[in-house]
Every structure is written in structure tokens, then in C-alpha cells.
Phi, psi and omega in degrees: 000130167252153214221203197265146182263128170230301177277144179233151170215127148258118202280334200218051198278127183280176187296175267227303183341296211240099197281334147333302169293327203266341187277320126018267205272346152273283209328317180292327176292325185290309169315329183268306165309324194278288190331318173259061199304332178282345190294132154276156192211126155252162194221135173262112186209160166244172185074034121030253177319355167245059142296107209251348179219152179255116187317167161292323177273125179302141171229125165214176194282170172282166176299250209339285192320303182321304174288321184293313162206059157273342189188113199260031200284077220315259236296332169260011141328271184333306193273348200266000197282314349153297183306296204310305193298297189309302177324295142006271163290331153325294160274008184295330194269318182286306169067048168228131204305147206283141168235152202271005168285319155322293169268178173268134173310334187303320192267323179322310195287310198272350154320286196301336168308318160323317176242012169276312206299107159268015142175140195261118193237159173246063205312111187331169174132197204237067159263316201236114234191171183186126163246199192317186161080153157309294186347289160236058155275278179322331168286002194240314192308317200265354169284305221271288160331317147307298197303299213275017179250300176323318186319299171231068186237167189247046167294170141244176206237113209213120169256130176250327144245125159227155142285131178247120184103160024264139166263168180252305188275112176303272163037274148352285151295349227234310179296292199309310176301313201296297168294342149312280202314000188250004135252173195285016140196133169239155197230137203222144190256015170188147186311346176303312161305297167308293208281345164284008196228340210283322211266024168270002179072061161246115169265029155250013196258144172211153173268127170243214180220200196258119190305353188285335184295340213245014175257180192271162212237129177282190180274124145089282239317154168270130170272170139189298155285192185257130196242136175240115164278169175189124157253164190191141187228160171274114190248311222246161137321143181342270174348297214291295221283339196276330167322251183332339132281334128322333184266336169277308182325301189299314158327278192292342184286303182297341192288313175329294181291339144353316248192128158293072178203166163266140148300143233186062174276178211209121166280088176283306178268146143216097155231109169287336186281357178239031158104346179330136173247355205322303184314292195338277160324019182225296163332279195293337167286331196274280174335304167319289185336291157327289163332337229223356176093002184253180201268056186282138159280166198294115176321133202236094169271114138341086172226017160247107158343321192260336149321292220263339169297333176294307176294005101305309169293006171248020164278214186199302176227160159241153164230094224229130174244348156291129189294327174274004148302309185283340174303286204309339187257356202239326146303353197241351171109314207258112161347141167211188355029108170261162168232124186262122149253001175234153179297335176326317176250010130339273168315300163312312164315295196263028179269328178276356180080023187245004171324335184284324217278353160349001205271141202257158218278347149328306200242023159276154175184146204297347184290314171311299198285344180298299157346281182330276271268321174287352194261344205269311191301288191268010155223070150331311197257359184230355150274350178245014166280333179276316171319307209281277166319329163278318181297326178287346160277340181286330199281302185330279219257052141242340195271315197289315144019294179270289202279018121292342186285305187245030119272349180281341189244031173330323272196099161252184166254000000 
């Protein structure tokens, strides 16, 4: 017998922090709500508490945070990582919905939201992934741990646009398809990805594209000089990264003297407490600049969505090395120069027709990217007439896309 999909969970949504992911996660709740207008949706999320408006939606922490960091304490870390696991296996053996002799009230409630749930959405994004180290490994080891718990709730389970990879460990990769491919549809948001997943034999894998691409174009902003943005994140070893910031510093100096225009660096991420450096690393380009006689603004930390569509839509160009800066300036109208450290953002570049404008992050020096960054200046106007064309065809066949996706699951059984 089938009944109404009335409850939705989204499980593993990031925090206010990180405006990529939150731009991620409206578009999908708009998407969801016009498909379930009646449904309730809860959102599993971390960082709670900077939730700048009170949602629609039940908020709570996600599993992964509650245990690692709500109470960063080793010992309760330790029991609740334990709690978690021993349940785990419970129901692995068991298939029975959480009880509170099972858990910690902390951990219960957000447990039990799993099998209260008549469908389980994943929020699209780069999670499930690895480099070296135990960390992340354990951190690849608890993304993994949302799946098999939707799994085995009697939901359906439906992810939406991600990258899957790169891992450092094969192992690894080889577990994360396998559990992944055992819901019912995932969805990977650039070919790469896809094609690591399609030759798995699954008629549940589709190519879509990165829900952040589906936002809407804010007003505006008055121009006046040619304002060029810039993100930049801690990718590298020490050494390597202070290179490669040097070879950008040197890069935007020379374009600078080049060019009439100001600078505009921009904090898309700042959660300092999970190692971000965005601030810092912006500090110190801006500190250069100065020094050096070019014109820079006062640094612009990101800390809304509907903020950073303003603040990209008040630019002329980027130079973006968060991949959702650039997704975000590109709904917006407005032209970028990526520095790719992942294929993600490859893939994204070239669903927008922007693939020349590219260079991974191996092969900057400051000679190169000066290059880009002029080849990006004068054709300005015929990368953002083709950006514009594309995206409105991505936006067209992504909007019908989900809404053939979640009419097809009206239902469970």
C-alpha cells in the first residue's frame, strides 16, 4: 500500500559558513517545498545556531556534527562515536528503528528522524571524497554512515548533484560507490564523476548539474571602476601555498598596473573552527596590494546567500578559486578565471563554455595566470554572452529535470 510523501529529511546539510553549500541547499529546499507544498522537511545541519532567519523547516544538528562537534570534548566524542557505531551495528543485524536505551538523548532524536522520514534528499556537493590520513578517513568513513542509516530506513533516498572523488585510498572509493549506488537515484554534477559511477552497472546514477547554478539573478549593483573579485582557499602544503600565493599576488599586480581597476577580495567560506583560511589568505593579498600602490577594497566576508549574489553581481570579473564563487558570479551575470585544485571545477567551467578560462592550480605562475586573467579581460563581453546562453539552457532542463524527479517519487510504499 502507498501513502503521501509527508515527512522529508535533508540529513547532511553544511552550516550558514559555507555559502556555496547554503546556496546548494535553498535551491533544493525551493525545489522541494514546490514539489511537496504539504510536506514537512526537516534539515540536519551543522552550526545550527548561525542560522540568521527562522527557517520553515525543523533544524537540527546533523549526525556527523553532533558527534564530532558539539561537544569537542575527547571523552564525549569517544562515547558518542561508540554509541553511534554499536547501534550501527544493531541495526545492521536487526533492521530496527532507534530506541533510547540504544542512544544518548542527543543522538536519539536525530536517529530517529531517519525512520520518521518518507524520503531521505542528500544535498548535493564535494563530501564524498578523501586525501591522506586517518582523518579522512574517518571523515569519509561518517558521510558514508547518512547513507547506510537512509538506507536502512524505509524511505526512498535520493542524492542530489554531487562529485564523487577524488580518494586517496582505492578501498575506499570502491566502499563509498558501493554504498552509495544502493539508493534510489543519484545524481553527480559533472562528467567526471559520472563516468566513475555510470560503468558500475546502476540505473540509478544520472548526469545533472550543481544545484547552486538554478539561482535566481539578484538587482544589479552601479558599476564604476572595473572591479575584479578574488577567492582563494588553503589547498597546499605550507611552502607550495605560500608559492602559489605569491605567484597570485604577483599576477593581479601586474594585470592591475595594466588596467584601471580595484580589487574586491571576498570570504565565500570563513568557518575558522574547521581550518578554513579564506580570511587570513585574503588579509594578506590585500596587505600586499596596498603596499604596492594598487587600489583595493575593504574585504567582503559572504555571509547569505542573497549577500553574495549581491556582492558578485557588483563586479565586472572574478577570479575565483571557490568553485561556488564562481557558480555564484556566473548566475549573476558576471564572467570568472578559475584556479581549478579539483576536476569540479573543470566540469563546471565547462557546462558554462568556460573550460578555456581554467588553470589548475599545479600550473599557476604568476606569468600564466596574468595571461588568463587578460585573456578573461578582453573577452569579457563574449564570455559572459556565452555564459548567459548556457546557463539558461542548464537552468531550463534542470528545472524540468527535478520536477519530473520528485513527481515520479509522489509515493512510497
Amino acid at each position: 500500500m502507498s501513502k503521501q510523501i509527508k515527512t522529508i529529511l535533508i540529513p547532511n546539510a553544511t552550516g550558514p559558513t559555507n555559502i556555496g553549500d547554503q546556496a546548494m541547499l535553498e535551491v533544493l529546499v525551493k525545489l522541494l517545498y514546490e514539489s511537496y507544498p504539504q510536506a514537512k522537511l526537516i534539515l540536519h545541519s551543522s552550526d545550527v545556531a548561525l542560522y540568521k532567519k527562522v527557517p520553515s523547516y525543523v533544524l537540527k544538528n546533523a549526525l556527523y556534527h553532533e558527534v564530532a562537534f558539539a561537544d569537542t570534548r575527547f571523552i564525549s566524542r569517544l562515547r558518542k562515536l561508540v554509541t553511534l557505531f554499536w547501534y550501527l551495528m544493531k541495526i545492521a543485524v536487526f533492521n530496527t528503528p532507534p530506541i533510547k536505551k540504544d542512544l544518548d538523548t542527543s543522538l536519539s532524536g536525530i536517529v530517529s528522524d531517519y525512520f520518521k522520514a518518507d524520503m531521505i534528499v542528500f544535498v548535493g556537493g564535494g563530501y564524498l571524497r578523501s586525501q591522506t590520513g586517518l582523518t579522512q578517513i574517518i571523515n569519509a568513513t561518517m558521510q558514508l554512515v547518512h547513507l547506510l542509516l537512509a538506507q536502512k530506513s524505509k524511505a526512498i533516498t535520493i542524492v542530489a548533484p554531487i562529485s564523487f572523488g577524488p580518494y586517496a585510498q582505492g578501498w575506499l572509493e570502491a566502499l563509498s560507490a558501493q554504498v552509495l549506488l544502493r539508493c534510489d537515484l543519484v545524481s553527480l554534477r559533472e562528467e567526471f564523476s559520472y563516468n566513475k559511477l555510470k560503468d558500475r552497472k546502476s540505473k540509478s546514477v544520472i548526469l545533472s548539474s550543481d544545484h547552486a547554478l538554478l539561482l535566481d539573478k539578484a538587482s544589479s549593483q552601479k558599476k564604476g571602476t572595473f572591479r575584479i573579485g578574488v577567492t582563494l582557499r588553503q589547498w597546499l602544503s605550507p611552502k607550495k601555498q605560500k608559492d602559489f600565493e605569491n605567484n597570485v599576488y604577483s599576477a593581479i599586480k601586474k594585470f592591475a598596473r595594466t588596467h584601471s581597476i580595484e580589487v574586491l577580495p571576498i570570504v565565500q567560506v570563513h568557518g575558522e573552527k574547521y581550518g578554513t583560511q579564506d580570511k587570513s589568505i585574503c588579509l594578506k593579498l590585500r596587505e600586499k596590494l596596498l603596499a604596492n600602490g594598487i587600489r583595493v577594497l575593504p574585504i567582503k566576508t559572504v555571509t547569505t546567500v542573497s549577500e553574495g549574489k549581491k556582492i558578485y553581481s557588483s563586479l565586472d570579473m572574478l577570479l575565483g578559486m571557490r568553485m561556488h564563487s564562481n557558480i555564484i558570479a556566473a548566475t549573476q551575470g558576471i564572467p570568472f578565471v578559475a584556479i581549478s585544485y579539483e576536476y569540479k571545477t573543470e566540469g563546471i567551467a565547462t557546462q558554462l563554455g568556460l573550460k578555456d578560462y581554467v588553470i589548475k592550480i599545479e600550473d599557476v605562475t604568476s606569468t600564466r595566470l596574468e595571461k588568463l586573467l587578460e585573456k578573461g579581460y578582453s573577452n569579457r563581453t563574449t564570455i559572459k554572452s556565452k555564459m548567459n546562453s548556457n546557463l539558461q539552457l542548464i537552468q531550463t532542463e534542470q528545472k524540468r529535470l527535478w520536477t519530473t524527479i520528485f513527481k515520479q517519487f509522489k509515493t512510497v510504499i
